[in-house]
Every structure is written in C-alpha cells, then in structure tokens.
ZALODO-549065 format. One line per 8 residues: number of its first residue (from 1); their letters; for each residue x, y, z of N, C-alpha, C, O. Coordinates in nm, 2 decimals. Example, Ala and Ser with C-alpha at 12.3 -4.5 7.8 and 13.67 -1.06 7.14 Angstrom:
2
1	as	1.32 -0.57 0.78 1.23 -0.45 0.78 1.32 -0.33 0.78 1.42 -0.33 0.85  1.28 -0.22 0.71 1.37 -0.11 0.71 1.29 0.00 0.79 1.34 0.11 0.80
***
This chain:
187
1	xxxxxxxx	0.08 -0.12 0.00 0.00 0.00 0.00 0.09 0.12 0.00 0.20 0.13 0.05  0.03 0.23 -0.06 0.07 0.34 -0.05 0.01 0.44 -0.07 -0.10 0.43 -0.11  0.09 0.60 -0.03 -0.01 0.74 -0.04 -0.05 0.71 -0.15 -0.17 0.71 -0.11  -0.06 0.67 -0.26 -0.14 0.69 -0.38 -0.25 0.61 -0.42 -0.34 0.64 -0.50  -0.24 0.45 -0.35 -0.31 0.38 -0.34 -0.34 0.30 -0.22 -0.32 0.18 -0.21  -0.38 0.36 -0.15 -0.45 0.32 0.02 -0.51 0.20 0.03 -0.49 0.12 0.12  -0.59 0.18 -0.09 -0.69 0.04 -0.05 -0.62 -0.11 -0.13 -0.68 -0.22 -0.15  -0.47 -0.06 -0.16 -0.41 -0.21 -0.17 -0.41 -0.25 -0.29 -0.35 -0.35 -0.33
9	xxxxxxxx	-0.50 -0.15 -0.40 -0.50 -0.25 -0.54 -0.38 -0.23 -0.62 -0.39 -0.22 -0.75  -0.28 -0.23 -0.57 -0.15 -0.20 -0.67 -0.13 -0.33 -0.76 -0.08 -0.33 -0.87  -0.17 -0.46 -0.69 -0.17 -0.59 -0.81 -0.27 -0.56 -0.92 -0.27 -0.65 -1.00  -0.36 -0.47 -0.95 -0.47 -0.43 -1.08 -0.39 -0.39 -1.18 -0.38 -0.43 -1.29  -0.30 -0.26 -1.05 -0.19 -0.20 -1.18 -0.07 -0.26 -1.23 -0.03 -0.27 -1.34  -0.03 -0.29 -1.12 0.05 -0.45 -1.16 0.03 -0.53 -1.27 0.13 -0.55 -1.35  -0.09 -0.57 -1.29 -0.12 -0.70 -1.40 -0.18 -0.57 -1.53 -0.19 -0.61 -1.65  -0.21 -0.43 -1.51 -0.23 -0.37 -1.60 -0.07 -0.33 -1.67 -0.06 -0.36 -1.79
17	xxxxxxxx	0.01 -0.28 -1.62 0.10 -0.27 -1.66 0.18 -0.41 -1.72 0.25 -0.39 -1.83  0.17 -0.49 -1.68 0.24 -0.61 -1.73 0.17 -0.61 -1.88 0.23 -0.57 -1.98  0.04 -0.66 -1.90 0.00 -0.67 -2.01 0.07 -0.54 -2.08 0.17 -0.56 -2.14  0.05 -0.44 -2.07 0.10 -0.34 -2.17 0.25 -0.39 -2.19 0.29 -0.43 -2.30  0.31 -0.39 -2.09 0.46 -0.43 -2.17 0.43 -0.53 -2.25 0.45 -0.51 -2.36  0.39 -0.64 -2.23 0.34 -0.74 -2.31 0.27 -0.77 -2.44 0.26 -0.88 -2.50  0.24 -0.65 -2.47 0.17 -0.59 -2.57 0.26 -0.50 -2.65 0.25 -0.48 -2.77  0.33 -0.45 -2.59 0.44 -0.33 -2.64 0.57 -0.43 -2.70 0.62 -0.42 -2.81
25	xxxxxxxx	0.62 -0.54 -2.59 0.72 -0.62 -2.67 0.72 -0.72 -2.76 0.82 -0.78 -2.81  0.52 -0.74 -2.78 0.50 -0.83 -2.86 0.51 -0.74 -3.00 0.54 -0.78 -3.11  0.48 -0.62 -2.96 0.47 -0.60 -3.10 0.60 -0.52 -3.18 0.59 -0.49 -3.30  0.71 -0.50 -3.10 0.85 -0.55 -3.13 0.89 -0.63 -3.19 0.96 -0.62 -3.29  0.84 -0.72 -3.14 0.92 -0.81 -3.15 0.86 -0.86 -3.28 0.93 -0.89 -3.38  0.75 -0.87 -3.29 0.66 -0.87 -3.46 0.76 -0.79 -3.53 0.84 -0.86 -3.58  0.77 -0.66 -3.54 0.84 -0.58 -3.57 1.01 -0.59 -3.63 1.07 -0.57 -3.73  1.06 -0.65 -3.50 1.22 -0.72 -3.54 1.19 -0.84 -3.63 1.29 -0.87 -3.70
33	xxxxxxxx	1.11 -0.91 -3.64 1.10 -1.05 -3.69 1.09 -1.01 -3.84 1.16 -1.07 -3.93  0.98 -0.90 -3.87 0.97 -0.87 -4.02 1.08 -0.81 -4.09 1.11 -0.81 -4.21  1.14 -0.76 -3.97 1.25 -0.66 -4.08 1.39 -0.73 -4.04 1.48 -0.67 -4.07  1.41 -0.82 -3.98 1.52 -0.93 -3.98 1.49 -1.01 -4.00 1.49 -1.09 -3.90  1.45 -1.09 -4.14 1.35 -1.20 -4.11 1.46 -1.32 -4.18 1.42 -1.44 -4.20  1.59 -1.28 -4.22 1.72 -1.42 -4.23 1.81 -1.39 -4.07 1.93 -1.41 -4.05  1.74 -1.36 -3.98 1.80 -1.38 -3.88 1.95 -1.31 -3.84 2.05 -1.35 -3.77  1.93 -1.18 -3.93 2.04 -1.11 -3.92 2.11 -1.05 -3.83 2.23 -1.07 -3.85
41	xxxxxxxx	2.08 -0.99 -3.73 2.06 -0.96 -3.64 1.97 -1.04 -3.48 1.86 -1.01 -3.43  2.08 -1.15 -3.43 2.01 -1.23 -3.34 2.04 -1.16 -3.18 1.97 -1.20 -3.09  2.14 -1.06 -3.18 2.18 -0.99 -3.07 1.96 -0.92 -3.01 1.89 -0.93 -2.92  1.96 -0.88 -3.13 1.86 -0.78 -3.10 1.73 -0.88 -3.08 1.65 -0.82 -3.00  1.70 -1.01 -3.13 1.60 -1.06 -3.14 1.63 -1.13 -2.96 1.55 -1.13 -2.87  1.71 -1.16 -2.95 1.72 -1.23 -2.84 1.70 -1.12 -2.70 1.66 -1.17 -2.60  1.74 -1.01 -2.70 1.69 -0.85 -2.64 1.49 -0.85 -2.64 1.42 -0.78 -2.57  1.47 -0.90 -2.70 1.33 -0.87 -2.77 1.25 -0.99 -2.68 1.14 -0.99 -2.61
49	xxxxxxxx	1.30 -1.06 -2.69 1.28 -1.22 -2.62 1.28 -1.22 -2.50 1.19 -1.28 -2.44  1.39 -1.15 -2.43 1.41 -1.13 -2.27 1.31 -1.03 -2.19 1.27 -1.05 -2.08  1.29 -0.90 -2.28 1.17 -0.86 -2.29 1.07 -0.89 -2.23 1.03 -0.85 -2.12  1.02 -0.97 -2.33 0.87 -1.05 -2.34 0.88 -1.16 -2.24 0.78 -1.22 -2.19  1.00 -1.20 -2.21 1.03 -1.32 -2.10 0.98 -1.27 -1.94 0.94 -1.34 -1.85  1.00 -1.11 -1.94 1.00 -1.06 -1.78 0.85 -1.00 -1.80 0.76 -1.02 -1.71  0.85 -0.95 -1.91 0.69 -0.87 -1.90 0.61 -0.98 -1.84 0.57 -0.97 -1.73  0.59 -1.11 -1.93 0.49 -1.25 -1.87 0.51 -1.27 -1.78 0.41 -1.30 -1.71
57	xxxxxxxx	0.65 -1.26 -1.68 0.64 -1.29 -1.56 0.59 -1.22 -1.47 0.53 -1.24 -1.36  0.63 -1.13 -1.55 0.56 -0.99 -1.40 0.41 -0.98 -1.43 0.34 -0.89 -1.37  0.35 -1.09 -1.55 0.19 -1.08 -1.54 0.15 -1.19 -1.48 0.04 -1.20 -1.45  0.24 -1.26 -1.44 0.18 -1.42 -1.41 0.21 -1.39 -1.23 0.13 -1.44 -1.15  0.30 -1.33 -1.19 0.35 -1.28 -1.05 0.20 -1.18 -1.01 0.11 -1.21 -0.93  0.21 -1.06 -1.10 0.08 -1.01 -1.03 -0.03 -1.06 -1.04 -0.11 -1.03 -0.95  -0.07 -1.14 -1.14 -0.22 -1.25 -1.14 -0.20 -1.32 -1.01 -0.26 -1.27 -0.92  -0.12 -1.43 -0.98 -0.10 -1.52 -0.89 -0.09 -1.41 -0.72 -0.12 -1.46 -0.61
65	xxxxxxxx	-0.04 -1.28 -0.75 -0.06 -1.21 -0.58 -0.23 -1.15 -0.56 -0.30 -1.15 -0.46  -0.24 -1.13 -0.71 -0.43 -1.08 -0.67 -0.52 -1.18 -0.66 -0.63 -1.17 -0.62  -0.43 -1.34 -0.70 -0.57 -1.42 -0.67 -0.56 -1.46 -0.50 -0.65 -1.49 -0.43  -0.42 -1.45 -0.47 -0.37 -1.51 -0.32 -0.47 -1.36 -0.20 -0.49 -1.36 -0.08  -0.48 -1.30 -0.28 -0.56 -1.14 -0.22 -0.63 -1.16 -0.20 -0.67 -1.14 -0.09  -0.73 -1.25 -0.33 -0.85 -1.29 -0.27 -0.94 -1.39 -0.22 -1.06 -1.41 -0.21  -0.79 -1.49 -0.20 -0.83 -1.60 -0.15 -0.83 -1.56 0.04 -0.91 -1.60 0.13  -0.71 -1.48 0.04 -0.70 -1.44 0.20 -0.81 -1.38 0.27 -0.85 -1.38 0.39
73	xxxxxxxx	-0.85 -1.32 0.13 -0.98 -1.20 0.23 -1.06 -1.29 0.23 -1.14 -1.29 0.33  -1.09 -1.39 0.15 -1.25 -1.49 0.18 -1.17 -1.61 0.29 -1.25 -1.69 0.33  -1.05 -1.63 0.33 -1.05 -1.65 0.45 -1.09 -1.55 0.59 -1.14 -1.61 0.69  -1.06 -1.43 0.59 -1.10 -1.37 0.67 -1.26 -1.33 0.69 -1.31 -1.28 0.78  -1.29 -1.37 0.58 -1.46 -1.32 0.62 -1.51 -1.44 0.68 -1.59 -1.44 0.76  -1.45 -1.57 0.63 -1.53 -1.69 0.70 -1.48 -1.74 0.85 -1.52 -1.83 0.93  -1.38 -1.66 0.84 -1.33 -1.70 1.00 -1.37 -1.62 1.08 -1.35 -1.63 1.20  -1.47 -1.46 1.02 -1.54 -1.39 1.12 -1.66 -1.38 1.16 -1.71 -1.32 1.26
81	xxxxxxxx	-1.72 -1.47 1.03 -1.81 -1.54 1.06 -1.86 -1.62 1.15 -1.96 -1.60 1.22  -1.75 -1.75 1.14 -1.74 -1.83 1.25 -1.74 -1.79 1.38 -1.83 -1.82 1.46  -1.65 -1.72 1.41 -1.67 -1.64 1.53 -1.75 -1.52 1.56 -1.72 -1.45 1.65  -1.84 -1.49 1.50 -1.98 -1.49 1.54 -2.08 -1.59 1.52 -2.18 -1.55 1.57  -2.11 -1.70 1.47 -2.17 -1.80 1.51 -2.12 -1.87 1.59 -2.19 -1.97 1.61  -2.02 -1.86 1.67 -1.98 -1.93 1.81 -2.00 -1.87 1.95 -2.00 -1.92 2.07  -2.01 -1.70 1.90 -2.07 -1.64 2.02 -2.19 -1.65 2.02 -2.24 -1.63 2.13  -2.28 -1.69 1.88 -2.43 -1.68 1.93 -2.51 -1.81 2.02 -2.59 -1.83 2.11
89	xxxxxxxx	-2.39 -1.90 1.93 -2.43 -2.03 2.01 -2.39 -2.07 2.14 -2.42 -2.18 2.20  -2.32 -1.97 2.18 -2.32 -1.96 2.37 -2.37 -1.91 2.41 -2.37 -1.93 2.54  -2.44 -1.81 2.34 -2.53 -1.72 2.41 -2.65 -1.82 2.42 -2.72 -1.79 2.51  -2.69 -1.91 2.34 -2.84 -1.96 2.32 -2.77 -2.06 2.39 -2.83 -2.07 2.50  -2.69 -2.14 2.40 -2.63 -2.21 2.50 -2.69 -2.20 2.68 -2.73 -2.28 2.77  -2.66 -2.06 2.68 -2.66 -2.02 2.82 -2.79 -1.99 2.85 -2.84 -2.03 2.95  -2.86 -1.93 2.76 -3.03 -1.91 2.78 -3.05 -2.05 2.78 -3.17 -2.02 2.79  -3.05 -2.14 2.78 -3.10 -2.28 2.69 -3.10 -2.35 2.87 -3.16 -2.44 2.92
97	xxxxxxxx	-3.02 -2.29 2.91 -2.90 -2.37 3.04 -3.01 -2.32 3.15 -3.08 -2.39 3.21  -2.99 -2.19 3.15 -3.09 -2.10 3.24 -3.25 -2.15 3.24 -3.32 -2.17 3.34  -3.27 -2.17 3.13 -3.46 -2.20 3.07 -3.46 -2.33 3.18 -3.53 -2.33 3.29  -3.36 -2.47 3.14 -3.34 -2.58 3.19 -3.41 -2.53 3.33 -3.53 -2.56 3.34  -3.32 -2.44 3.44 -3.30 -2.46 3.55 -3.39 -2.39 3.55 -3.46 -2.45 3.64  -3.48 -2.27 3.53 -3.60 -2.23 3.59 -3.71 -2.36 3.58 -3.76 -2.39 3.68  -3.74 -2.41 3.47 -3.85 -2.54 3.47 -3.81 -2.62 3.56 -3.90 -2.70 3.58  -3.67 -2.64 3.65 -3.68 -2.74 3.75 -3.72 -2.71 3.85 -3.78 -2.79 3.93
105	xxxxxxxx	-3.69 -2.56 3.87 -3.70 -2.50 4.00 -3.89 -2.53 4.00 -3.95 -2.58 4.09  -3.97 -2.47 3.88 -4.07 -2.49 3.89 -4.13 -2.61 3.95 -4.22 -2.62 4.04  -4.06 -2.71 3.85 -4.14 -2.89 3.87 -4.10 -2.88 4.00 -4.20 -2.90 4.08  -4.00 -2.85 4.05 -4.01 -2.92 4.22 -4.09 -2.82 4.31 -4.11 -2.87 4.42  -4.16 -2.70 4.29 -4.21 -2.61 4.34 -4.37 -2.63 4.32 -4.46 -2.58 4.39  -4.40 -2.71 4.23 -4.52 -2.72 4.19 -4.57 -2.92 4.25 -4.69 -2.96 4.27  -4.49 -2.99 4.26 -4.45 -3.10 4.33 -4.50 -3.05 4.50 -4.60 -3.11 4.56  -4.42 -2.94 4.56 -4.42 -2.89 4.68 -4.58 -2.87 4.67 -4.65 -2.96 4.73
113	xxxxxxxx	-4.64 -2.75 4.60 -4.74 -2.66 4.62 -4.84 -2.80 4.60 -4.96 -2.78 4.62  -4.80 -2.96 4.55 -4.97 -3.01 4.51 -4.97 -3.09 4.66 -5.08 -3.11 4.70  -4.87 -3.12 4.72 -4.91 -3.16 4.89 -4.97 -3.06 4.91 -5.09 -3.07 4.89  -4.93 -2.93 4.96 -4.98 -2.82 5.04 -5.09 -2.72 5.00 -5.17 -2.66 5.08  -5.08 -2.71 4.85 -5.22 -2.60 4.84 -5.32 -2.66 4.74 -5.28 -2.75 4.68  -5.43 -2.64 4.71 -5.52 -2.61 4.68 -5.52 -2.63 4.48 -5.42 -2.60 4.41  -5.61 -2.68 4.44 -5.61 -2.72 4.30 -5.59 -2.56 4.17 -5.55 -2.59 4.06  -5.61 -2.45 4.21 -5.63 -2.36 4.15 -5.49 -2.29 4.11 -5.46 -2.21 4.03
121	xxxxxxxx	-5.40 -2.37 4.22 -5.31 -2.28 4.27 -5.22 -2.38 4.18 -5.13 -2.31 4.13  -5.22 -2.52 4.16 -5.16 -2.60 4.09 -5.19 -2.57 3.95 -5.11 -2.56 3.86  -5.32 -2.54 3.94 -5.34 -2.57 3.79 -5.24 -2.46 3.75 -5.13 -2.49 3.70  -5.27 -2.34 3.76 -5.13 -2.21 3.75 -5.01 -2.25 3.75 -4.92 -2.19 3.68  -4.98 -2.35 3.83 -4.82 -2.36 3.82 -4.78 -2.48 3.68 -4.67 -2.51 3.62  -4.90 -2.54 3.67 -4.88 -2.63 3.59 -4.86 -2.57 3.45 -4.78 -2.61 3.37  -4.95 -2.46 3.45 -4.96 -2.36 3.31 -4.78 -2.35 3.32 -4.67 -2.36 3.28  -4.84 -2.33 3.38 -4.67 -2.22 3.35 -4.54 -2.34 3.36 -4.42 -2.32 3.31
129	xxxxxxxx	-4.56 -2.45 3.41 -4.45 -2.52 3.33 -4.45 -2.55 3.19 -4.36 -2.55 3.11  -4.60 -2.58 3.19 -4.59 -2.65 3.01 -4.56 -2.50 2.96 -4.46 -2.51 2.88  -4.61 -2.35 2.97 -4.51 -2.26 2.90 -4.36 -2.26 2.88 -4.31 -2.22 2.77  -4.29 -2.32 3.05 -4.14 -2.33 3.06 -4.11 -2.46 2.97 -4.00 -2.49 2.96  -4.20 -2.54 2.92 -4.12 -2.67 2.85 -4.13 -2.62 2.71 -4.03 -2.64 2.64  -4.19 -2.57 2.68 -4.21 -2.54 2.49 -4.13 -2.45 2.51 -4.04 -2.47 2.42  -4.10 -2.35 2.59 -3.96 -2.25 2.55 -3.85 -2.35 2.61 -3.75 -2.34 2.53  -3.82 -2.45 2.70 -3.72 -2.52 2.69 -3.69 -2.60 2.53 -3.58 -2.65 2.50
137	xxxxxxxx	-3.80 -2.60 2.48 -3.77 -2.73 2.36 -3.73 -2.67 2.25 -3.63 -2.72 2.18  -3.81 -2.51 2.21 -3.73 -2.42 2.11 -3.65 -2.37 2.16 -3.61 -2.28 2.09  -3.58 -2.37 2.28 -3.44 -2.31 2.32 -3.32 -2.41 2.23 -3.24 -2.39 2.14  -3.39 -2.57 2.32 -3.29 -2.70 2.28 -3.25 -2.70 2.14 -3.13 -2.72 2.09  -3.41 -2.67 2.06 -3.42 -2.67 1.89 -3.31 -2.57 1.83 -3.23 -2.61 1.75  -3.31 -2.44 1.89 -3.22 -2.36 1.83 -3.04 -2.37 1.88 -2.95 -2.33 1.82  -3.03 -2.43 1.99 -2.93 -2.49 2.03 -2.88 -2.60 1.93 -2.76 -2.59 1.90  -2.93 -2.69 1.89 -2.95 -2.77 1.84 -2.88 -2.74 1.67 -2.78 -2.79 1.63
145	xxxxxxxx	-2.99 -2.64 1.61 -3.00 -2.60 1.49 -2.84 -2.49 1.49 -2.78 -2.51 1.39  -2.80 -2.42 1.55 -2.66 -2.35 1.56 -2.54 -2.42 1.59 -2.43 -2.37 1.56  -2.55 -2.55 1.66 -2.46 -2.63 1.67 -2.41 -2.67 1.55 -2.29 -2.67 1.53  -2.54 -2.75 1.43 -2.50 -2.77 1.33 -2.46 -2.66 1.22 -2.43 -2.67 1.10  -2.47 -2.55 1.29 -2.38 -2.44 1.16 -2.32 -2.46 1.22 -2.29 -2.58 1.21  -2.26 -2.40 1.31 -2.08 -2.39 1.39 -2.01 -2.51 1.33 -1.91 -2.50 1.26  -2.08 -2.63 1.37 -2.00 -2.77 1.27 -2.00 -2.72 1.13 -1.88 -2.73 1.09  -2.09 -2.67 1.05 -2.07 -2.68 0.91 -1.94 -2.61 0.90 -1.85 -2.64 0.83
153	xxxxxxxx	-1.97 -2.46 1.01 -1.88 -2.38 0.95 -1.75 -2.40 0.95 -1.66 -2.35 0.87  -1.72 -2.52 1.10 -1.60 -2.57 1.10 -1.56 -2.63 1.03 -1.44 -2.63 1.04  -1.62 -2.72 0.93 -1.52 -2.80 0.86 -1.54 -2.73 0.70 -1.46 -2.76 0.61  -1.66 -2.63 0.69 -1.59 -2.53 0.58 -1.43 -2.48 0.56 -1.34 -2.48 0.48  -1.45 -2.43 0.70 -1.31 -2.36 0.73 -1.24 -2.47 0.71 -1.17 -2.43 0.61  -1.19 -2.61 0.74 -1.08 -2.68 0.76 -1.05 -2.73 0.59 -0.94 -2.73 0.53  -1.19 -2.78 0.54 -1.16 -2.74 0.40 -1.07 -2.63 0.33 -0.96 -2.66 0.28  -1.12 -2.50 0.34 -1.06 -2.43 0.32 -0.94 -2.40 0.32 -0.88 -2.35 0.22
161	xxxxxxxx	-0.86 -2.43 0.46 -0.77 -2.39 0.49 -0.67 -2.53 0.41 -0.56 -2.50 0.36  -0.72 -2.65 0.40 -0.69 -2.78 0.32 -0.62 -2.68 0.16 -0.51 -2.67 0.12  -0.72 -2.65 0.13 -0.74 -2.61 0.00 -0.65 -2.48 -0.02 -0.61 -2.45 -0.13  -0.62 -2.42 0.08 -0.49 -2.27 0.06 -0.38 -2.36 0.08 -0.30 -2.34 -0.01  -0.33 -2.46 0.15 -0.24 -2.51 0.19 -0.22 -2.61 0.06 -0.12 -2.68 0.04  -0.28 -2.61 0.00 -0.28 -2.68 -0.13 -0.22 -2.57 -0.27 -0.14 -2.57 -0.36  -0.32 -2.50 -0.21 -0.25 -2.38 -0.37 -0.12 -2.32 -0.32 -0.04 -2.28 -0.40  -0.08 -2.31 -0.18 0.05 -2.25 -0.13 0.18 -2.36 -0.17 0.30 -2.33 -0.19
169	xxxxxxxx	0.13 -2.48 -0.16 0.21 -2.61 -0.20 0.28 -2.59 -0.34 0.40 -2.57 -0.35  0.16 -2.58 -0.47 0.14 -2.60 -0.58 0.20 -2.42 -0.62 0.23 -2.42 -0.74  0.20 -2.35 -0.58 0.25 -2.22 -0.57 0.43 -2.23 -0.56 0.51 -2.17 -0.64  0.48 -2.31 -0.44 0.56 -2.34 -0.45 0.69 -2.43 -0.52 0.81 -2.41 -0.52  0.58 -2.53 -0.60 0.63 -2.62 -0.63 0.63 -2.57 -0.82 0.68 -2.63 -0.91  0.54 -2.42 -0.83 0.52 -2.35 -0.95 0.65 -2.28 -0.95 0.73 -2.31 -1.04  0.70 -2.18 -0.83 0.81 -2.09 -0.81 0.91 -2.22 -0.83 0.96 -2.19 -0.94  0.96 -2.32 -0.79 1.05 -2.39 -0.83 1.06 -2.41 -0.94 1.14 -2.34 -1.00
177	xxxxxxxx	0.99 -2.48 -1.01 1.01 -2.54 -1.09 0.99 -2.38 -1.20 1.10 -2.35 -1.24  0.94 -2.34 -1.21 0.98 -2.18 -1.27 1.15 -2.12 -1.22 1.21 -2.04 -1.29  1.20 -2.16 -1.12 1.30 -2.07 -1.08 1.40 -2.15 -1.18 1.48 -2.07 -1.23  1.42 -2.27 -1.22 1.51 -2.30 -1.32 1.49 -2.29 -1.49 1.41 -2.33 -1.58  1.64 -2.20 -1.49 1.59 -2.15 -1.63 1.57 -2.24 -1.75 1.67 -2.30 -1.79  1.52 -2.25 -1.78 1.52 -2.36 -1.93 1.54 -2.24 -2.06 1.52 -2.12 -2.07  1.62 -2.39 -2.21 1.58 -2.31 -2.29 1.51 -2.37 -2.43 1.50 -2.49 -2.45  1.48 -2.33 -2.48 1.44 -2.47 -2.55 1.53 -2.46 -2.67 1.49 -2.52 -2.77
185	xxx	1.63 -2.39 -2.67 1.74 -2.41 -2.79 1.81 -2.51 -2.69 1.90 -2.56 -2.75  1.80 -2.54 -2.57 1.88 -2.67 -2.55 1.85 -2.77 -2.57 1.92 -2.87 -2.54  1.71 -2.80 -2.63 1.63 -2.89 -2.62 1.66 -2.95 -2.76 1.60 -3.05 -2.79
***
C-alpha cells in the first residue's frame, strides 16, 4: 500500500502494466522479426525475447498475488463469521442452560405446592410449566440448529484452509520449478 493507493489494489496496476509491456514487446518483436526475417541480427532478437520473458512474468507474478488477495480475504470473512456464530451459540447455549434450570425449580415447586395447596393454585403452576417446557424445547431446537452451523462452518473452514495449503504447496512447487531457467534451444 501506498499514499497513492490506500486500499491495496497495486496488483490491478501490476497486471495492467504487465500486459502493456506485453503488448508493447510483442509487437516488437513482430516488428524485429519482419525486418530481420534471415535472422540477421540475433543480438537484437534475443533483447526482444528477454523482454517478453519478464513482461509475462511480472503478469503471471501479479495474477497469482491478486488471486492469493482474494483467496485471503475470503478466508477472513469466513473466520469472522465463524466467530460470530460461536458467540451466538453460547449465548443460546446459556439461555437454553438457564430455561433448563427455571423449569426445575418450577417442577419441584409445583411438586411442593400439590401436597400443600389447593387445585387452582396448581393448575397455574402447571400452566406455566408447560409454558417453561415449549420455551425449553425451542431453546434446545435452536441450540440444536446452531450447533450444526458452527459444525458446518467448521469443517468449511478446515476445508478451506486444506485447500490454501494446497494452492500454497502448488505455488511453491510452481516458483521452483519456474525458478530454473530452461531453454528450448537446449532442447
């Protein structure tokens, strides 16, 4: 990044510039080929060549940093995701936990009150457990239902991370096997 470009897209201009050279030494090199065309001059054609040799690379170098750009940022959005679906799911965790423990306090409270009081007084407490059980059951349900995102999102993520460690591999094993020069006049 820089004063001129804050928000990081210097690999745009990167791969814009590359093509242009790319474009500019191809058509050189069109250029030397027609008007040397018994190979008269091989000093200059092989200048022409080296050229076109760095322009591609510096297109294939900035392609390969903007796609790694945007492979990183869609790892950061799904890992911030995840960590907000793990806070929600402790949060409904903890309500879920709490719901539990008011409906017991009731059942035993309502257990107590059918020795000691009066049927009217039961029927009320009874309401109000079967209220406290249907909010315990869509508590459990949504506990339930967020557990299996958190799982999904977990093994999204491990995929993923599978899958960067794969193109960082193959990236690698691209930069090597690129770092040795070949020619095919040795060939």
């Amino acid at each position: 990044m820089t004063a001129d470009n804050p928000a990081g897209t210097g690999d745009l201009g990167g791969v814009g510039d590359s093509v242009r050279e790319m474009r500019k030494y191809g058509a050189h090199r069109e250029e030397a080929q027609s008007e040397y065309h018994h190979h008269g001059n091989l000093d200059v054609e092989m200048q022409q060549s080296m050229k076109m040799f760095r322009a591609q690379r510096n297109f294939y170098i900035a392609g390969f940093a903007l796609f790694l750009w945007l492979v990183i940022r869609r790892l950061v959005t799904l890992i911030s995701a995840q960590a907000v679906l793990l806070a929600v799911n402790e949060a409904s965790m903890k309500q879920a936990q709490s719901a539990t423990e008011a409906a017991q306090n009731l059942l035993k409270k309502s257990d107590n009150t059918k020795q000691n009081e009066g049927n009217s007084k039961t029927e009320t407490l009874e309401r109000d457990i079967r209220e406290l059980k249907t909010e315990l059951e869509k508590a459990q349900k949504e506990v339930a239902h967020l557990t299996k995102d958190r799982d999904a999102l977990k093994l999204q993520a491990e995929n993923l991370s599978k899958e960067y460690d794969r193109l960082c591999e193959e990236h690698s094993k691209a930069q090597a096997a690129g770092g040795e020069p070949t020619s095919k006049k040795d060939n």
